[in-house]
C-alpha positions in Angstrom: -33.8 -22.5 3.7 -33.3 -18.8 3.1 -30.3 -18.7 5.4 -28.7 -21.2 2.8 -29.6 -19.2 -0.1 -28.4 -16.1 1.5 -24.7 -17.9 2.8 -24.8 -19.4 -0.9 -25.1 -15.9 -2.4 -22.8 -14.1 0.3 -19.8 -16.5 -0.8 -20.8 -16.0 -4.7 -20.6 -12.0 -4.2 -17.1 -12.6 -1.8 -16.0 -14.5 -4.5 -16.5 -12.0 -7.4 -15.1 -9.4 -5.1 -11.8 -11.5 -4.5 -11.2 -12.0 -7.9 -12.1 -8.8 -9.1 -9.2 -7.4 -6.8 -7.0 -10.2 -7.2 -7.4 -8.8 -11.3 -7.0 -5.6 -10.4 -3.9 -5.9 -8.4 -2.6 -8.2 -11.7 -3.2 -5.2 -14.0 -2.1 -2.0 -11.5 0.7 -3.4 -9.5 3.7 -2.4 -11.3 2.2 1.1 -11.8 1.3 1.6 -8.0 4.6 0.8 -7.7 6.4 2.6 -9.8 4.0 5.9 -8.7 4.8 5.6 -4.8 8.9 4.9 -6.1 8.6 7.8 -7.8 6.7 9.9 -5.1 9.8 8.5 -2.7 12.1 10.5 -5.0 11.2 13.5 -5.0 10.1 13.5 -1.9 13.9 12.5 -0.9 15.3 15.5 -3.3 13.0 18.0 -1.3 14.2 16.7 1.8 18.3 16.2 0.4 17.7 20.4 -0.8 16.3 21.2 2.6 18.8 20.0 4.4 21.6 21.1 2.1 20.4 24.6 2.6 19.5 24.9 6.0 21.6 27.4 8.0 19.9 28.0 11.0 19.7 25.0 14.0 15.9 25.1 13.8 16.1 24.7 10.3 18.3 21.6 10.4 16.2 20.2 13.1 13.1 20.5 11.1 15.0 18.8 8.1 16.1 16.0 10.5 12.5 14.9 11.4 11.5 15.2 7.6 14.4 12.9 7.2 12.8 11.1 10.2 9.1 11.2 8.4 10.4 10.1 5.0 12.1 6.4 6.4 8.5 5.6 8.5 6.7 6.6 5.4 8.9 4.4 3.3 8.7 1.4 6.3 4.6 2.0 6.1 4.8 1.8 2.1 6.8 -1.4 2.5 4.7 -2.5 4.5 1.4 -2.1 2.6 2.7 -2.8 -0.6 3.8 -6.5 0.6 0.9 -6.4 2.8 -2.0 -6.3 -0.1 -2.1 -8.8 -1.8 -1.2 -11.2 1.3 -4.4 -10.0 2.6 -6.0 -10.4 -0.7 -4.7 -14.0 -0.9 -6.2 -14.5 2.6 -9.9 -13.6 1.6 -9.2 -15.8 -1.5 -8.8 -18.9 0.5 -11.0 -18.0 3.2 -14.0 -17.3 0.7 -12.5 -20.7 -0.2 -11.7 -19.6 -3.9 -7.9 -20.7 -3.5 -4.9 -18.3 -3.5 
């Protein structure tokens, strides 16, 4: 009997936790967004003025694997940002709340 009551108030606390985050992603996603576009930016200027001012070959190489660390940190953005709320949807219908 306890076991029930225990599996009964595991999926009740999943549940809340699902659509808290679900609620959460709602209100914050265009701002997450918009922060990580705009950290992509001027990230991308830094990297645009290093290379325009590099002289030296160390320097350019340096400034090709920022270039280099920029594209997989956008890919691994990408990739999380689409990724959240898939996963999210996932514990939704796994907790059996729906998606």
């Amino acid at each position: 009997m306890t076991d029930l009551f225990l599996a009964a108030t595991l999926d009740e606390n999943l549940q809340e936790i699902v659509t808290k985050l679900n609620e959460l992603m709602d209100t914050f996603w265009i701002y997450i967004v918009m922060a990580l576009a705009a950290v992509v930016v001027v990230w991308g200027a830094y990297v645009g003025i290093r290379i325009a001012v590099a002289h030296r070959n160390e320097e350019k190489i340096n400034a090709r694997d920022m270039v280099k660390n920029l594209v997989i940190g956008i890919v691994i953005i990408f990739v999380v940002a689409m990724g959240a709320p898939l996963l999210i949807n996932g514990l939704s219908a796994w907790v059996g709340i729906g998606g």
